[in-house]
C-alpha positions as CSV (number, residue, x, y, z in Angstrom):
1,X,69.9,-3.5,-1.9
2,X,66.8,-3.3,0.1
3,X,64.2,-2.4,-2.5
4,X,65.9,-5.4,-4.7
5,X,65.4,-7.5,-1.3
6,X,61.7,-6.4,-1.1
7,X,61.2,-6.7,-4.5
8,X,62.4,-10.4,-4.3
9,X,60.1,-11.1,-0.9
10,X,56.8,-9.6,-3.5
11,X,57.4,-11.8,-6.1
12,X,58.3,-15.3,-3.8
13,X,54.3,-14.7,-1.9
14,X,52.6,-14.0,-5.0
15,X,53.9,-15.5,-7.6
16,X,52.5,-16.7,-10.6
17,X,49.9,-19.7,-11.0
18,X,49.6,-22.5,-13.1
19,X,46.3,-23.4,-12.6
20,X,43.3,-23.6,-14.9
21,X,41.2,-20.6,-15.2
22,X,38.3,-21.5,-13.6
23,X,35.4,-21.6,-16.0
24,X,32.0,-22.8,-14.8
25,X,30.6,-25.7,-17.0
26,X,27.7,-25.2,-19.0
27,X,24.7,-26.2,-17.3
28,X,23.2,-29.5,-19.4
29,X,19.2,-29.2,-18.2
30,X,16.7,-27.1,-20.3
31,X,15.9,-23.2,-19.9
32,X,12.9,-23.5,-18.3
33,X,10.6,-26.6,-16.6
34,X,7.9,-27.5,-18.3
35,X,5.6,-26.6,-15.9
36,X,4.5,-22.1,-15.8
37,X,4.3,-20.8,-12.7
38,X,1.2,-19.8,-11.3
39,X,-0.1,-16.6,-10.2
40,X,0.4,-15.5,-6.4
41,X,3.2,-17.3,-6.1
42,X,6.1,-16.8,-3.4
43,X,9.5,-16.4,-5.4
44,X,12.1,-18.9,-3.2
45,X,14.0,-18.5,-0.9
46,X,11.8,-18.3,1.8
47,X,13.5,-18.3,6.0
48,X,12.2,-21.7,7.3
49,X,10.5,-20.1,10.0
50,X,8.3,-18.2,7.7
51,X,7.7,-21.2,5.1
52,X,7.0,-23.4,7.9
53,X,4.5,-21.5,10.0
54,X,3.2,-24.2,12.6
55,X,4.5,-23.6,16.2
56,X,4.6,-27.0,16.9
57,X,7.1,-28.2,13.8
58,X,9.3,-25.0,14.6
59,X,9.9,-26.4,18.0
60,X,11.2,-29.5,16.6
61,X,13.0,-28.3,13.6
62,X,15.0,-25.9,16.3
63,X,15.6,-29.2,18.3
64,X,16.8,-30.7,15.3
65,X,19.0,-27.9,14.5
66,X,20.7,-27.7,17.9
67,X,20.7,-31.9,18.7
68,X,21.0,-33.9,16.0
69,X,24.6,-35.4,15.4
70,X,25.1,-35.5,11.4
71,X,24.2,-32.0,11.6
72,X,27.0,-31.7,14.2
73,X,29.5,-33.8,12.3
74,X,29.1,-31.5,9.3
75,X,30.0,-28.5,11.3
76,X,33.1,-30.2,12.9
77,X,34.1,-31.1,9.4
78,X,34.2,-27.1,8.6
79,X,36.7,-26.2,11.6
80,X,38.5,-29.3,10.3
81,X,38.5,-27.5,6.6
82,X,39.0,-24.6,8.1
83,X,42.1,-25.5,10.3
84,X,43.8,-27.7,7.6
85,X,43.7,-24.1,5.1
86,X,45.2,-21.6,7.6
87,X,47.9,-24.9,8.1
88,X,48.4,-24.4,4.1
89,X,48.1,-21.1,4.0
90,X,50.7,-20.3,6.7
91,X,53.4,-21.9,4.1
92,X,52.7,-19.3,2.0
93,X,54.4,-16.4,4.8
94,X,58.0,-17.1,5.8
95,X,58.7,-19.1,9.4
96,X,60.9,-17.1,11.8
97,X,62.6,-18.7,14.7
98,X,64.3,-17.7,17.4
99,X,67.5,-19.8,18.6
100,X,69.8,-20.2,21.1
101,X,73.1,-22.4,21.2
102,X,75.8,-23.2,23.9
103,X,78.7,-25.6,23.0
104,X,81.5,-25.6,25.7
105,X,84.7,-27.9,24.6
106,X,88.7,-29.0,25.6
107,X,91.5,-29.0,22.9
108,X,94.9,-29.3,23.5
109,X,97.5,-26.4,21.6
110,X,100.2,-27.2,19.5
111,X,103.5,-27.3,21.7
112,X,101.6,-26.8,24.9
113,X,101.3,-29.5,27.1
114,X,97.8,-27.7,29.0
115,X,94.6,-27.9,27.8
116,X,91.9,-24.9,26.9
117,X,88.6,-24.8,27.8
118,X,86.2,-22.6,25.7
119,X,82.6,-22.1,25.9
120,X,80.4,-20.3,23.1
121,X,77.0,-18.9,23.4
122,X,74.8,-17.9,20.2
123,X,71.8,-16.2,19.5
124,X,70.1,-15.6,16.3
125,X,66.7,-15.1,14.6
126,X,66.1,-17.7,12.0
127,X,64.1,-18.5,8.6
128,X,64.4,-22.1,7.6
129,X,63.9,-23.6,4.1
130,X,61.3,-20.8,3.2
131,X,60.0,-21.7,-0.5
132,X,60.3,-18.7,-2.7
133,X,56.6,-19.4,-4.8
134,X,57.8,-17.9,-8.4
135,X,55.6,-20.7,-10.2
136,X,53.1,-20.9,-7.4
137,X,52.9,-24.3,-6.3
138,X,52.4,-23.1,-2.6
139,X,49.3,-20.7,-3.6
140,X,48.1,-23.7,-5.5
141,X,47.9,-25.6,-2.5
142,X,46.7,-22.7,-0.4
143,X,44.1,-21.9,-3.2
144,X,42.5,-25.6,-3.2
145,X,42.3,-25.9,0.5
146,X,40.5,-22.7,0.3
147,X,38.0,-24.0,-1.7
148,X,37.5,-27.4,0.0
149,X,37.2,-25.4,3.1
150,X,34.1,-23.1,1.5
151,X,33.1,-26.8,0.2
152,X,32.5,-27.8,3.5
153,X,30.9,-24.6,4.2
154,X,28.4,-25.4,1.4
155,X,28.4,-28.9,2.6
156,X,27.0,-27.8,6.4
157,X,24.5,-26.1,4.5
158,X,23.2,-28.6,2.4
159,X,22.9,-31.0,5.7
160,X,21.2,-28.3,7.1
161,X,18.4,-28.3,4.5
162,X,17.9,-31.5,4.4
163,X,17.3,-31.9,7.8
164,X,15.0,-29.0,8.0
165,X,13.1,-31.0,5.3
166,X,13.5,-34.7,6.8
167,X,12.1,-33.0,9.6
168,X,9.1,-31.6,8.2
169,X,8.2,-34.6,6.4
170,X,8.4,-36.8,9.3
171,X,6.2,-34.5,11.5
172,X,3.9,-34.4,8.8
173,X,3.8,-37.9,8.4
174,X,3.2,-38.4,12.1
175,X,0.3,-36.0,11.8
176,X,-1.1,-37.7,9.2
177,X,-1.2,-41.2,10.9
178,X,-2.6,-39.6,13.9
179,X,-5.2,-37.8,12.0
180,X,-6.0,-41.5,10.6
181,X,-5.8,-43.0,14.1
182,X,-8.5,-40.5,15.0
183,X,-10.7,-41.4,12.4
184,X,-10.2,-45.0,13.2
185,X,-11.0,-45.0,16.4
186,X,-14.5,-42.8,15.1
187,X,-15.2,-45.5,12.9
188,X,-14.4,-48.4,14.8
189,X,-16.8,-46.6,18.2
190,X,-19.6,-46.4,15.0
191,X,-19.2,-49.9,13.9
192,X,-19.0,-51.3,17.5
193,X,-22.5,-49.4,17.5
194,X,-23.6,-50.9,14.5
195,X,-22.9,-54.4,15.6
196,X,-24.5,-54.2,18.8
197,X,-27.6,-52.9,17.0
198,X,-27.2,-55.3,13.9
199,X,-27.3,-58.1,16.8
200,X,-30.4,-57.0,18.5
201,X,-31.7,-57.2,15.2
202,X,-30.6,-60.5,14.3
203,X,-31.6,-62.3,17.5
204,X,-35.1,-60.3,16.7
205,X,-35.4,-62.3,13.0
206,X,-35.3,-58.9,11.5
207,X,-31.9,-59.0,9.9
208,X,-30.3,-61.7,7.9
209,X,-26.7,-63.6,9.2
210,X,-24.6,-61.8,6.4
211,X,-25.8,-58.2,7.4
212,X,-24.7,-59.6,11.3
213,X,-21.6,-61.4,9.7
214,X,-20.6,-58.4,7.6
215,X,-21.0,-55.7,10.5
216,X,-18.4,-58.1,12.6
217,X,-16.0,-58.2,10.0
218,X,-15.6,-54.4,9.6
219,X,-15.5,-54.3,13.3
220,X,-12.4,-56.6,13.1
221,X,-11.1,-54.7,10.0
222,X,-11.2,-51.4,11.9
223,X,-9.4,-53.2,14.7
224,X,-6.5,-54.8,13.0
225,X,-6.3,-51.0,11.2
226,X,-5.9,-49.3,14.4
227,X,-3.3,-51.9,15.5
228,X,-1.3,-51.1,12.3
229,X,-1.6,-47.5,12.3
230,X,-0.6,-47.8,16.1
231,X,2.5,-49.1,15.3
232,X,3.4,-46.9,12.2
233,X,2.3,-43.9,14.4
234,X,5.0,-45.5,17.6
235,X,7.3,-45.5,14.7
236,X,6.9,-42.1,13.2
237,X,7.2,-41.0,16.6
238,X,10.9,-42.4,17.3
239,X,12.1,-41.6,13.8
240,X,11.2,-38.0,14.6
241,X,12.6,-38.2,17.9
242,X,15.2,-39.2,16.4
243,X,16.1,-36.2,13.4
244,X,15.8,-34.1,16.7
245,X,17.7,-35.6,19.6
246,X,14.6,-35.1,21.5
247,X,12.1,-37.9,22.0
248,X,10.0,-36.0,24.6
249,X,9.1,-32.8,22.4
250,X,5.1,-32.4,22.5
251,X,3.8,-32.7,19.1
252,X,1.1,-29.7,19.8
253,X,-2.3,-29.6,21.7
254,X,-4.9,-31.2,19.3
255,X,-3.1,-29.6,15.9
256,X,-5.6,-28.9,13.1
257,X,-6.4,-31.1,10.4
258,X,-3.9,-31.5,7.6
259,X,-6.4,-30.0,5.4
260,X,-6.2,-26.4,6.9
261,X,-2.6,-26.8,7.0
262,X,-1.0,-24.9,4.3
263,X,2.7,-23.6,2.5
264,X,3.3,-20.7,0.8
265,X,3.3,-21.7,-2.8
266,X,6.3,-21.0,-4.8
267,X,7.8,-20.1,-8.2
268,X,10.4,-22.0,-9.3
269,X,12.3,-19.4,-11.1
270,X,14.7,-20.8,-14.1
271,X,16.7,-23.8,-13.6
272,X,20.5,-21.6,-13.8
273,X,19.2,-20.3,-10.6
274,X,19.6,-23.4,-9.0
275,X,23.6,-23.1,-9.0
276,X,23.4,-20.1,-6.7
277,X,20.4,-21.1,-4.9
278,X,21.2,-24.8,-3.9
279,X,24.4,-25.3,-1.2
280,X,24.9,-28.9,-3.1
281,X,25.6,-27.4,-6.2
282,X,28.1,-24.5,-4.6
283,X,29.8,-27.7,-2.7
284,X,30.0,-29.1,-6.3
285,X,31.6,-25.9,-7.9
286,X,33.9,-25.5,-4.8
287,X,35.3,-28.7,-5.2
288,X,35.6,-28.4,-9.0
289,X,38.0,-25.0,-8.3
290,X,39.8,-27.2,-5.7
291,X,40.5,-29.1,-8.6
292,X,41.8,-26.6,-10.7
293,X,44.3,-25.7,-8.1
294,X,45.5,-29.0,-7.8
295,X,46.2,-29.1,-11.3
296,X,48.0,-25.7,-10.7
297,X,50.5,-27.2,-7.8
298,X,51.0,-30.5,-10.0
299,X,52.3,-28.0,-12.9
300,X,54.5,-26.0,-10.8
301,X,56.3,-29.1,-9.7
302,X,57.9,-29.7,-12.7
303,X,59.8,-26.5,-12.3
304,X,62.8,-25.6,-10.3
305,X,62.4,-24.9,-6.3
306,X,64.1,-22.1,-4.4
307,X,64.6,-22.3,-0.9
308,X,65.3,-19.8,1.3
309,X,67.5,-20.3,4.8
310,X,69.2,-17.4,6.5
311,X,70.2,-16.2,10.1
312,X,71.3,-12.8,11.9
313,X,72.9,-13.6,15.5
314,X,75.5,-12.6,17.7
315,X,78.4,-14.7,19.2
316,X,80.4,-14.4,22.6
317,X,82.2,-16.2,24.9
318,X,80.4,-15.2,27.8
319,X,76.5,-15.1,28.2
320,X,76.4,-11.4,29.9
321,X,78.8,-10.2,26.2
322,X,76.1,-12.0,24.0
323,X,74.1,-8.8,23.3
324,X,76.3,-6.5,24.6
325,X,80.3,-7.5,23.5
326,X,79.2,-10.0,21.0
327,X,80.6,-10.7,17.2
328,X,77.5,-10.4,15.1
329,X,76.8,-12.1,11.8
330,X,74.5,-13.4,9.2
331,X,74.2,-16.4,7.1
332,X,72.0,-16.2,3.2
333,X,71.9,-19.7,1.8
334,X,69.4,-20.2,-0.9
335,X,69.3,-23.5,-2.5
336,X,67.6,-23.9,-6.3
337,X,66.2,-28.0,-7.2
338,X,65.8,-28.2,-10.1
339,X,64.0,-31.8,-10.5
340,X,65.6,-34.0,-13.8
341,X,64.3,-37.7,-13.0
342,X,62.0,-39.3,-11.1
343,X,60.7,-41.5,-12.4
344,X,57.6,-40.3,-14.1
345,X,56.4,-39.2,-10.6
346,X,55.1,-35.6,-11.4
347,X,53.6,-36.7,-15.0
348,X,51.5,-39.0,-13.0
349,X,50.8,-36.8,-10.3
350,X,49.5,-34.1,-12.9
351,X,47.6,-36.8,-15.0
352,X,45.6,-37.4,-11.2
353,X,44.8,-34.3,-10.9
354,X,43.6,-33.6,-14.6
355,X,41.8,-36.7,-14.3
356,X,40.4,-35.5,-10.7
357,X,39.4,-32.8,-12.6
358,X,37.0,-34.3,-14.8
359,X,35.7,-35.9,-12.6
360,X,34.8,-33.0,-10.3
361,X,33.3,-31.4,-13.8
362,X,31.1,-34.8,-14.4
363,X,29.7,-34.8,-10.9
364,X,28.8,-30.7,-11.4
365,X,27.1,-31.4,-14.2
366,X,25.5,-34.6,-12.6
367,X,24.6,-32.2,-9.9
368,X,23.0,-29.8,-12.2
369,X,20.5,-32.0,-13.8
370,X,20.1,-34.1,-10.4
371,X,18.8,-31.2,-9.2
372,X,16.9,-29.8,-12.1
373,X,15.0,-33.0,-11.8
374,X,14.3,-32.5,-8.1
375,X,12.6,-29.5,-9.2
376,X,11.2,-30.9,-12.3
377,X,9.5,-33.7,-10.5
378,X,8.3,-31.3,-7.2
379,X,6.5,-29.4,-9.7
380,X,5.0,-32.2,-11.9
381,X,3.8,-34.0,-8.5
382,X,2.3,-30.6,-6.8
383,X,0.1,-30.2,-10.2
384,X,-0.9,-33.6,-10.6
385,X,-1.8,-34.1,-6.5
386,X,-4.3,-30.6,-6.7
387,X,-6.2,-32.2,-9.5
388,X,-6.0,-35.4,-7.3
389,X,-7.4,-34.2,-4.5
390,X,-9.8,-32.3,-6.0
391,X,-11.3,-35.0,-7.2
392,X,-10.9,-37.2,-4.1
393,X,-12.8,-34.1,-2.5
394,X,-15.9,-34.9,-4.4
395,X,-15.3,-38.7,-4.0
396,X,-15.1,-37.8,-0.3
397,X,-18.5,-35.8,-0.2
398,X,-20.1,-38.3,-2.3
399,X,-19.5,-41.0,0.1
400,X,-20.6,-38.8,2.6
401,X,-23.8,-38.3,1.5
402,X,-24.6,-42.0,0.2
403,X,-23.8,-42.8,3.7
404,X,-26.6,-40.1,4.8
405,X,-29.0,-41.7,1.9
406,X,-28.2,-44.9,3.1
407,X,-28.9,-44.4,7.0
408,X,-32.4,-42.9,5.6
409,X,-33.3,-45.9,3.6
410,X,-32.8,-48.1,6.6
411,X,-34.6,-46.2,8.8
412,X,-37.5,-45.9,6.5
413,X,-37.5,-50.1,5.6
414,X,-36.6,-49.3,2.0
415,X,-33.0,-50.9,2.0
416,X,-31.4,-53.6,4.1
417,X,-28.7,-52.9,6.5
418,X,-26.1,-54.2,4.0
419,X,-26.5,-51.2,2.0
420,X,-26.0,-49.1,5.0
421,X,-22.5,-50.8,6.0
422,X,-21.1,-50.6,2.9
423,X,-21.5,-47.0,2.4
424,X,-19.7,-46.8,6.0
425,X,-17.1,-48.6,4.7
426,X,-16.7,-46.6,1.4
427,X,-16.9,-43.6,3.6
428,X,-14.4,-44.6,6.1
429,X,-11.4,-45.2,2.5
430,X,-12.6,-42.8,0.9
431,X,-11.5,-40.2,4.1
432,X,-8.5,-41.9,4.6
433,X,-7.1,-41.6,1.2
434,X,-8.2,-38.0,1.5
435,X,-5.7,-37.4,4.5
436,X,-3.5,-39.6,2.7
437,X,-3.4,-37.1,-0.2
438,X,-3.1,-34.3,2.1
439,X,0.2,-35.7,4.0
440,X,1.7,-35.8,0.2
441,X,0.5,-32.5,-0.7
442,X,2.8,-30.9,2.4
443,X,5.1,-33.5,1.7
444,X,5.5,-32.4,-1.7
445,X,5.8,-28.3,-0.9
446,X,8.9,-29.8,1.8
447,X,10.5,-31.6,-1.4
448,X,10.4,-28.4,-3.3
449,X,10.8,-26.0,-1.2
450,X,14.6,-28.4,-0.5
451,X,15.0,-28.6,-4.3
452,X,15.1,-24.7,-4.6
453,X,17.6,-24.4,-2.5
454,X,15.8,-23.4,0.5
455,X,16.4,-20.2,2.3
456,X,19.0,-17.6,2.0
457,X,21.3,-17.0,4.9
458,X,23.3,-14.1,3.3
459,X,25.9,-13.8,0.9
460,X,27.5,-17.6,-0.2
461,X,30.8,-17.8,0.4
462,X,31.1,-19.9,-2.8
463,X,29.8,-16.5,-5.1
């Protein structure tokens, strides 16, 4: 009897499943991106501390790390996940109680005129309404809160790479504005020269009213620039702040110039690594298996339930004979449901969860080629800026030396002063679009270095 006993308790926690064999969906993006890779470089992933090599943006990506709420909110949703499957999975293991009972009571005997007074005491270990899982509705369950809690998982490390990379990007747009305020205030100290010189000249006779009226209006221009880069630089500040719960982080003594800054370049591999390299795509496949188990439970509902209750206990009269003197027995009452109408409930239940289903399979895919463009357009953009900047290089040191040309004119009496302010002026755009361009080239290396996936932080609990 006990090996058939044993052999019944097997069967009811494994039981069989009804779900869908889990088959991942063919990816729908091409082999490979358009664009080669290029010699020397770094194959992703990369830690963030070795990527991102600038002392002063690790201090404020660990500050984002440790501070910033979302972040938090996404690791309270995994012990949320994580609670809500060992609740599931706990239904999968009978409950045993232990109860006690004590009823005391008068009845009157036939033909006696007295009364008796009994009293009965109980103890007994109990298993209550224990479902034995022969079509594995319970696993199901267990099964899909499994994967929703390794979703979440996924889910904390997707918001943790796109915070590293928020973060990044702002501090790299903050450096850029202040790399521009810096040149602002050089030009605008130079221009304020200029005037004061143009003006000397003018009340002289030796230079016209439009060279004096055009050195005051670049004066004003570089003014009402430095106002505006004042406030986007206040702003930068805060929204940086901000990503790190920390608005009083030093931003580094006098960092270098965005130009020297640079990012380990890297390959971008094929586009199928991007379902085991990206957390969003895991999340996605996590969620689609979640969905399979549902299916799974919905199925098994349409077949018959068996319940399990029993009890073993002893009886007595008095408390001190309840383990020693007492009358023992044991109570087996299993109880089948077998369900025969209700109105349509479980046919609609499993069409929800097939139709859940699909739709966890269209936002994979969706996923997929989101993030194949992600890559696509990283890699597009990081070509087409190094021939931009290039260029804007020359641009850059052709303005500088027209403004060199220029200044030598003048001071020889070969060109007005005209000629010399507006080859400050060309000067002054042509380095600001420079920095410009080098704020989106790190910018760009953040973007893919996020739409690779990242770093790797050990084996994925969605593999």
């Amino acid at each position: 009897m006990k090996p058939v006993a044993m052999t019944l308790l097997a069967l009811a926690l494994s039981g069989c499943s009804l779900a869908p064999t889990h088959e991942r969906p063919a990816a729908p993006v091409p082999a490979q991106y358009d664009t080669p890779a290029q010699p020397g470089q770094a194959a992703a992933p990369q830690d963030w501390r070795a990527y991102f090599n600038d002392p002063a943006l690790q201090a404020w990506i660990t500050a984002a790390l440790a501070n910033n709420r979302d972040l938090r909110v996404a690791a309270l949703r995994i012990e949320e996940a994580r609670a809500l499957y060992g609740v599931q999975q706990s239904e999968r293991l009978p409950s045993i109680d232990a109860s006690g009972e004590f009823s005391r009571g008068r009845a009157t005997e036939p033909g006696q005129s007295g009364t008796a007074v009994s009293s009965r005491y109980r103890a007994a270990v109990v298993i209550t309404a224990f479902e034995l899982d022969f079509f594995g509705r319970v696993r199901s369950l267990s099964d899909a809160a499994l994967a929703r809690y390794l979703a979440s998982e996924e889910a904390h490390r997707a918001a943790t790479l796109a915070l590293v990379a928020e973060t990044a990007t702002a501090y790299f747009n903050q450096r850029s504005l202040a790399e521009q305020l810096r040149l602002t205030d050089d030009t605008l100290a130079l221009r304020e020269t200029s005037l004061k010189l143009t003006q000397r000249r003018y009340d002289a006779g030796l230079e016209t009213a439009i060279g004096l009226r055009t050195a005051q209006m670049l004066v004003e221009s570089s003014r009402a620039t430095r106002a505006e880069l004042t406030r986007e630089a206040s702003l930068a500040r805060h929204a940086l702040g901000l990503l790190a719960g920390d608005f009083a982080l030093p931003l580094g003594v006098d960092p270098a110039p965005l130009e020297s800054q640079s990012l380990t370049p890297l390959a971008a591999g094929l586009p199928s690594e991007l379902l085991t390299r990206r957390p969003d795509l895991r999340q996605a496949e996590q969620a689609l298996r979640a969905a399979n188990a549902d299916i799974g439970a919905a199925r098994a509902a349409f077949f018959p339930s068996v319940q399990l209750t029993t009890d073993i206990g002893t009886t007595a009269d008095r408390f001190s004979d309840l383990f020693s003197g007492g009358t023992g027995g044991w109570s087996f009452a299993p109880r089948l449901t077998l369900p025969i109408f209700n109105a349509g409930r479980n046919r609609a239940n499993l069409s929800l969860a097939e139709t859940r289903k699909h739709i966890a399979v269209a936002q994979y895919e969706g996923s997929i080629q989101a993030a194949f463009r992600d890559v696509a357009d990283a890699l597009s953009a990081r070509d087409a800026l190094r021939d931009q900047i290039e260029a804007q290089r020359k641009v850059r040191d052709a303005d500088r030396e027209r403004q060199r040309l220029a200044e030598r004119r003048y001071a020889r009496g070969v060109a007005n002063y005209l000629e010399t302010l507006e080859a400050q002026r060309s000067l002054f755009e042509s380095e600001q679009e420079y920095i410009r361009l080098q704020q989106r080239r790190l910018v760009n290396a953040v973007d893919l270095y996020k739409a690779l996936g990242g770093w790797d932080d050990g084996a994925s609990p969605a593999s």
